[in-house]
N, C-alpha and C positions, 0 to 999 in steps of 0.2 A: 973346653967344656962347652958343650951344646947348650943354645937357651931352650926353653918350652914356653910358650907363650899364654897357653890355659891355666896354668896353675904352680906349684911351685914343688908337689910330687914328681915323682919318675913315668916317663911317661908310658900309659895301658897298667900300670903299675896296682896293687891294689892300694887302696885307700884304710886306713885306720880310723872306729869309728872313731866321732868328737874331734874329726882331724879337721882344724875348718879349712882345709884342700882340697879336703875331699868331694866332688861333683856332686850335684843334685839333680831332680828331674828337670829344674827349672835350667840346666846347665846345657842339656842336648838340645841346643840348636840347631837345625839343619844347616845352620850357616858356620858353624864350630865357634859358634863367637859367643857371650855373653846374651841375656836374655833382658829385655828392659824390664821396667816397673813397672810401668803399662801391660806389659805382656803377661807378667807374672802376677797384678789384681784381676785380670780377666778370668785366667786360668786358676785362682782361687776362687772364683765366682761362680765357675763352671762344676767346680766340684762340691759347692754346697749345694748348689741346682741338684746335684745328684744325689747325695743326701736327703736332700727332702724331697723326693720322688719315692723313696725306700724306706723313710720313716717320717710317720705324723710325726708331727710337734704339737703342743698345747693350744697352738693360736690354729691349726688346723683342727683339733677336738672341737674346741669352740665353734670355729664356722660350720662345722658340721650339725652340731646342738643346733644353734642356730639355726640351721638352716630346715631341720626339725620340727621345731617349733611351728616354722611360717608352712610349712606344710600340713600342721595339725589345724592351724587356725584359718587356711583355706577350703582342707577338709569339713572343719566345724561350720562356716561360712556356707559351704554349698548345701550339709545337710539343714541348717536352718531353710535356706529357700526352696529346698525339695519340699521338708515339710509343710510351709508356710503355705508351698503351691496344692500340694493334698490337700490341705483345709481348706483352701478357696476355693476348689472344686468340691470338694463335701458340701462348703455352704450354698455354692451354686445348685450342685444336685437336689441339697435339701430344699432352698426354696425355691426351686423348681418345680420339685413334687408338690410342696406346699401350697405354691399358685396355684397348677394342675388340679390339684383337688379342690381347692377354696373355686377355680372354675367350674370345674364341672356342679360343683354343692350349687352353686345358684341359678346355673342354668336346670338343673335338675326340679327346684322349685316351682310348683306350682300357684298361678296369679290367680287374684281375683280382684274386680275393681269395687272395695268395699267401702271405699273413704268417700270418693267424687259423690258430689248433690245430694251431701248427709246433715241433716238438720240438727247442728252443734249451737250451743249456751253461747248467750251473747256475751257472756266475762267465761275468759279462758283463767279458771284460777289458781293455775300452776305451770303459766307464764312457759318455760322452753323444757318444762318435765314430759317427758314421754309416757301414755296411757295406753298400753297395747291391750284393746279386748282378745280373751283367749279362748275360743269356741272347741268343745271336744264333742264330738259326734259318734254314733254305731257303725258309719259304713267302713263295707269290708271291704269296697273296690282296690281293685290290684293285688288282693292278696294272695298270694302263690297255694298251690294246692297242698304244699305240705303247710304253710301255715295256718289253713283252711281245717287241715285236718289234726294237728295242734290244737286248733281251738274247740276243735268239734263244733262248727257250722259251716255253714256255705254262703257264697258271694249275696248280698241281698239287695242288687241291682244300685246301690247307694243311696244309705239310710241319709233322712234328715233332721232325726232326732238329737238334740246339742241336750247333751245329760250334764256336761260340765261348763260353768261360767265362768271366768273370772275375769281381772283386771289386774296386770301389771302395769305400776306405777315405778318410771324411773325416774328419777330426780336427774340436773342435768350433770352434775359432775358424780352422776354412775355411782359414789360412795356408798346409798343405802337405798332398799328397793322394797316395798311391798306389794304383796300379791292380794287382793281383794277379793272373795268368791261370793258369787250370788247365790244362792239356792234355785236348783230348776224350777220349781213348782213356787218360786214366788207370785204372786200375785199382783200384775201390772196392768199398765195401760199398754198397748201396743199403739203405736203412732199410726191414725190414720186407719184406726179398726178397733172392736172393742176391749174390753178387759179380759186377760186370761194368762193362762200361766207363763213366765218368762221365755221356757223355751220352745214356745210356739212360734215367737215372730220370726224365725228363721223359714221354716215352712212356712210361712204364711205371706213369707216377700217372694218366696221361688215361687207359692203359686198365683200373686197377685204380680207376678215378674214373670207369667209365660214359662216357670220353667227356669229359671235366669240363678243362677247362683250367687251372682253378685246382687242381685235385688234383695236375698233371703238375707245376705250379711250386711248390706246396707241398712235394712230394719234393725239387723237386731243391734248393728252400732249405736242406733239410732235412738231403740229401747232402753239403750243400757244407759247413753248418754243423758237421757231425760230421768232417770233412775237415782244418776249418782251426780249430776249436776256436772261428770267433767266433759274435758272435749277430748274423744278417744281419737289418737292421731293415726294408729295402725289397726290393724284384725289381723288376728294368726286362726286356722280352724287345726286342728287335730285330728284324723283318724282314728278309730277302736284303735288300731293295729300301732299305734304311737307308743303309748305305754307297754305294750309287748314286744316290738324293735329296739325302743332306746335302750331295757334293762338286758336282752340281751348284748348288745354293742358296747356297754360298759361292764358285763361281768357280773352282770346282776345287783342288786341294791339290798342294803343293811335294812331291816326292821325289827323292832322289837317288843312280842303282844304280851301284853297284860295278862292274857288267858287264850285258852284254844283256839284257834275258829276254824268251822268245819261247815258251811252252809249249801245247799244244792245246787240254788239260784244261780248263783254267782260262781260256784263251783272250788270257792278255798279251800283249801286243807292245811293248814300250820299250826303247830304246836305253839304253847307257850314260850315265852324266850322269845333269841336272838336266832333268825334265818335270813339267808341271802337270798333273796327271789327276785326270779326273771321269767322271763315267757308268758307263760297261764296263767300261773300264781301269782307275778306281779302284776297281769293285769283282772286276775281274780280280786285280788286285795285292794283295786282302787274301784272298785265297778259294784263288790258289797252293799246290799240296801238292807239284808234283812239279817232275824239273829244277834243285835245288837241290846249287851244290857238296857240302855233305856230307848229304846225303838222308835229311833229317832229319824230314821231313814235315810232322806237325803243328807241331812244335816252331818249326820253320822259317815255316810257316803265323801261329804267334804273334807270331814277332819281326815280322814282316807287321804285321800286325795292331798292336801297340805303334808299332810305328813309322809307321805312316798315321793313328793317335790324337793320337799326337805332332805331327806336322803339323799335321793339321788345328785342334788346340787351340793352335797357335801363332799359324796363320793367324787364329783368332777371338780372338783376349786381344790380336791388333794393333790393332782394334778397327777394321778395315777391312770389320767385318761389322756389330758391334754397331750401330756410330754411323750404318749405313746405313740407313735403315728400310724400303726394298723390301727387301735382302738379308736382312734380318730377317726381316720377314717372310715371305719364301720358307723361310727358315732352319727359323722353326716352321714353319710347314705340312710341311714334308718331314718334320721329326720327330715330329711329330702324327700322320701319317697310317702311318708306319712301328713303332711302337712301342705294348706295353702296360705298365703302369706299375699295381702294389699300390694298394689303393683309397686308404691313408693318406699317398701320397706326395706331396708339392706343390712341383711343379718350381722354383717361386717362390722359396721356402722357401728350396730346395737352392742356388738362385742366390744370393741373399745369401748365403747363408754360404760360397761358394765367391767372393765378387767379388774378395777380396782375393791370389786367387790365383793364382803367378805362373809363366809356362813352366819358370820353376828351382827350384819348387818342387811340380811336378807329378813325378813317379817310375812309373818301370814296373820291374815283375815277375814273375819266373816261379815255380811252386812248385819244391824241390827234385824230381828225379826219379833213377832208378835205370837207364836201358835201358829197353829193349824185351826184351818175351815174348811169344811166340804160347802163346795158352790155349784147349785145343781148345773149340771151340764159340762161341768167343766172338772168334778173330782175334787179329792182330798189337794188344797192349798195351804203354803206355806201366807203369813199373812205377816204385811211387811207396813211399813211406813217411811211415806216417800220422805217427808221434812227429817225426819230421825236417818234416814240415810245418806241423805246430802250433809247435816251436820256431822256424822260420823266421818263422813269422807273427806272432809272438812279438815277432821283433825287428824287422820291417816295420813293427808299432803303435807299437815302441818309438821309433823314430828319426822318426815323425810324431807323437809324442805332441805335446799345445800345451803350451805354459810353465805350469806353474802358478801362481795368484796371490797366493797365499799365499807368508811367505816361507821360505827352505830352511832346512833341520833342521842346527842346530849340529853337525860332525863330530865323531865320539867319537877318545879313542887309538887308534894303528892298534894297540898291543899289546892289544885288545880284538875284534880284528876276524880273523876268521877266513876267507880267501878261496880261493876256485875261481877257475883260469885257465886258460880254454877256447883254443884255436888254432884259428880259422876265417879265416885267411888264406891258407891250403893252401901256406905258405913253412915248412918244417921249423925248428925249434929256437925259435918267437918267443914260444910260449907259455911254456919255460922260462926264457929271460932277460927276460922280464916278470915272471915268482913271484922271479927273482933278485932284484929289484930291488925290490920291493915289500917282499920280505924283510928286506934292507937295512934300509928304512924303518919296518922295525915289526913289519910285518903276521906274521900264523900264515897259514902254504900248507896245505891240506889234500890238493886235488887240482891235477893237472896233466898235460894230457889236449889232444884233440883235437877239436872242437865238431862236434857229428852233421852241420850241412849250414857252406856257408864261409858267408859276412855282410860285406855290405857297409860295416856300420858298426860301430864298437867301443862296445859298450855294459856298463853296469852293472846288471847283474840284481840284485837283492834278492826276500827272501821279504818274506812282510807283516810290518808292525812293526821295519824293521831299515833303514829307510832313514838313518838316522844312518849305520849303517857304510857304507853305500853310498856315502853324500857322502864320507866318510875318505879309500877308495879310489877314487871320484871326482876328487879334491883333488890325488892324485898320482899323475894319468891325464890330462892337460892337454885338454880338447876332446870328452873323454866325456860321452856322457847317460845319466842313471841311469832306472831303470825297472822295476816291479814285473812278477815275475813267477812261473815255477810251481818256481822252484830251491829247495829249503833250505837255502841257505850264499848268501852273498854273493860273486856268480861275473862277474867278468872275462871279456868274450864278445871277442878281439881280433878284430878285422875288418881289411877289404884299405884302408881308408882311411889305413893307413898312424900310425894315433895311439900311441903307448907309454906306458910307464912310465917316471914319472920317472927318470932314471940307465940304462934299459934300451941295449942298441945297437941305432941304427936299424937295422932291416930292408935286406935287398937288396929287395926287393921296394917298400917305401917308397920305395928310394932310384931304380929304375928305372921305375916302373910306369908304365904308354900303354894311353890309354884301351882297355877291351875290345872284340873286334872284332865288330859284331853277328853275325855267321856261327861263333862259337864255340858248342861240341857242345850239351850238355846241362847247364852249370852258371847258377844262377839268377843273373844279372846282374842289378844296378838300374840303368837306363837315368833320365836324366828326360826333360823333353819338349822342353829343348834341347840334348839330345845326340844328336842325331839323326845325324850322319856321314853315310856314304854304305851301304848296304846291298843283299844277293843276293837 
């Protein structure tokens, strides 16, 4: 019998299966011999390699997901920094443009040197509050021929007639601001020449000024300063063409009339109600003298005037201008191109410190006045009184003063405090059951009296050094603001806002009062700039 050395079958024989003789793949050795163990884990190794070459498995789904994900979250990653780079180029564009413009607006500005070698009050009495006089004049200089022909006149060589006065007054933390308007035809002193109507001293510096622009503004800072007792720090003048640029470049301006008005003069035409005017018509509407129920003229001319300031700063603090940047910039260029402005004044400046403030704390006013006089030579005057306008003005800085940040001075005994109790409420007996009742409380009455012009707000005057007793009768004055000024006694100014003395009886006047009508005669009303109503 022959052996076989491979197996225990016959040999080339076939093999039965489950025969365990029978050869495997792992059995073909080239060498006809057995296959190791080593040889035979390799070569199973080999063939799951090829297995999963031909099919996922679970742990390949996953790193796939996986790997998915980090794909999405580098995708999401770059679109972040794409966007993030547009927007810093948006914001660079933007304020770029913004510069660009805010550049050009004040090189565009026209200067004048109105402040230097101006004879200002020896007590500055509202300390770091800004007093910009605001001069509006007739000329037409620069006005393009269609807006020449808009207005239906022609260039008039550069009027120097100041039809409008005022004084903006800003407090220094910008919070609250009034506007102060003198009446043209008031009757003053001009410095350094005689008496005659206020808006003379501007012509009367240019031609005691050679001509000099800046000598006409230096006068009349200089008029107005001796007037109302403050120190004016800036001068803004205005062109005719100011109120007909600005209401175009913002879209035109809300008003709302009591009744028709249709006059030749001036050239209005607006129905009663609510219209939007711009161009002609808004500056037909501020320029009005005549045709007025009580024919009041200028006066009437002012509340004009106040009251289309008012508007128009409504419509721009809506922020239907600022946030727009064509209406912006139409905004400047029409102010730019209308207006001169004291060399040290920086529009910029005045902006910030004005951002925080609001149409309810914007205020108009007028100075006190007396009637009219015709003064031969000189015409129909407004007839004023200087002391009654320095105290009004008085209480105008008082009731815009800012908070101080320091904190307030300990109240002394009222039996140490010695007070004046003024009546500028124009209601009979308030100022006497005010000292009654303070009385009461402590205090020594000295006087009790009737306050030279009325006051819209009830304040506590003190001299210097005595604000202790101010805060005292402060304390039991519920809502009063105290405030330094030119009294010597600590004086009680009661105003129409209605505030008392602790224990006092309220007022009738307190108890019925409806807001002022704007077509009332000649008493200084403080309006603010949303009190606008409807107006003649």
């Amino acid at each position: 019998m022959s052996s076989y050395n491979g197996g225990t079958g016959p040999p080339g024989g076939d093999s039965r299966p489950g025969d365990p003789s029978a050869s495997s793949p792992f059995d073909l050795d080239p060498r006809g011999g057995r296959v190791t163990r080593s040889e035979r884990r390799a070569a199973e190794a080999r063939q799951k390699s090829s297995r999963d070459r031909t099919t996922p498995t679970a742990t390949g789904r996953r790193r796939h997901a996986k790997s998915g994900r980090s794909d999405l979250r580098r995708g999401f990653a770059l679109g972040t920094s794409i966007l993030a780079a547009l927007l810093a180029i948006a914001v660079l564009v933007t304020s770029g443009w913004a510069w660009w413009t805010w550049r050009g607006f004040k090189q565009d500005i026209r200067r004048v040197d109105a402040i230097g070698g101006v004879g200002q009050p020896n007590k500055d009495i509202d300390g770091k509050d800004q007093n910009i006089l605001i001069v509006g004049n007739d000329s037409r200089t620069g006005a393009s021929p269609a807006e020449l022909k808009a207005l239906g006149t022609q260039d008039d060589g550069g009027s120097l007639n100041t039809d409008t006065m005022m004084v903006l007054h800003v407090p220094a933390d910008g919070r609250k601001a009034t506007v102060i308007s003198i009446p043209r035809d008031s009757y003053v002193a001009i410095p350094g020449h005689s008496m005659n109507k206020i808006n003379s001293a501007y012509p009367t510096g240019v031609a005691s000024g050679n001509g000099s622009t800046s000598a006409g503004a230096r006068l009349a800072v200089q008029t107005v300063s001796n007037l109302t007792g403050l120190t004016i720090d800036h001068f803004v003048q205005v062109d005719l063409l100011g109120f007909y640029r600005i209401s175009n470049a913002i879209g035109g301006v809300p008003v709302n009339l009591c009744a028709p008005a249709k006059e030749a003069n001036s050239g209005i035409n607006l129905p009663a109600g609510l219209s939007v005017i711009k161009g002609t018509q808004a500056l037909a509407f501020v320029r009005q003298r005549y045709g007025f129920p009580d024919g009041l003229g200028d006066l009437d001319r002012i509340r004009r005037q106040q009251y289309f300031l008012s508007a128009a700063f409504r419509k721009l603090s809506s922020a239907g201008v600022l946030l727009n940047p064509f209406k912006l910039q139409n905004l400047l260029k029409a102010v730019s191109q209308s207006l001169y402005m004291d060399q040290s004044l920086d529009p910029l400046k005045l902006a910030e410190q004005m951002q925080a403030l609001t149409a309810g704390n914007l205020s108009f006013s007028t100075i006190p006045t007396d009637g009219f006089a015709d003064v031969p030579g000189v015409g129909s005057t407004v007839v004023v009184n200087p002391a009654e306008v320095k105290t009004k003005v008085r209480q105008l800085v008082a009731a815009t003063a800012s908070t101080p940040h320091t904190s307030a001075p300990a109240a002394v005994a009222p039996s140490s405090v010695t007070v004046d109790v003024l009546n500028g409420t124009g209601e009979d007996g308030v100022a006497a059951r005010n000292a009654s009742a303070l009385q009461k409380a402590g205090f020594k009455i000295a006087a009790v009296d009737t306050a030279p012009s009325a006051s819209t707000k009830t304040i506590v005057e003190y001299p210097s050094g005595m604000q202790s007793q101010a805060a005292a009768v402060a304390a039991h004055v519920p809502g009063a603001a105290t405030a330094q000024g030119s009294v010597t006694v600590v004086t009680l100014l009661l105003g129409s806002d209605g505030l008392q003395a602790s224990g006092a009886a309220a007022s009738t006047a307190a108890r019925t009062a409806t807001p002022s009508s704007p077509s009332s005669p000649t008493s200084p009303t403080s309006r603010t700039a949303d009190q606008a109503g409807c107006i003649y």
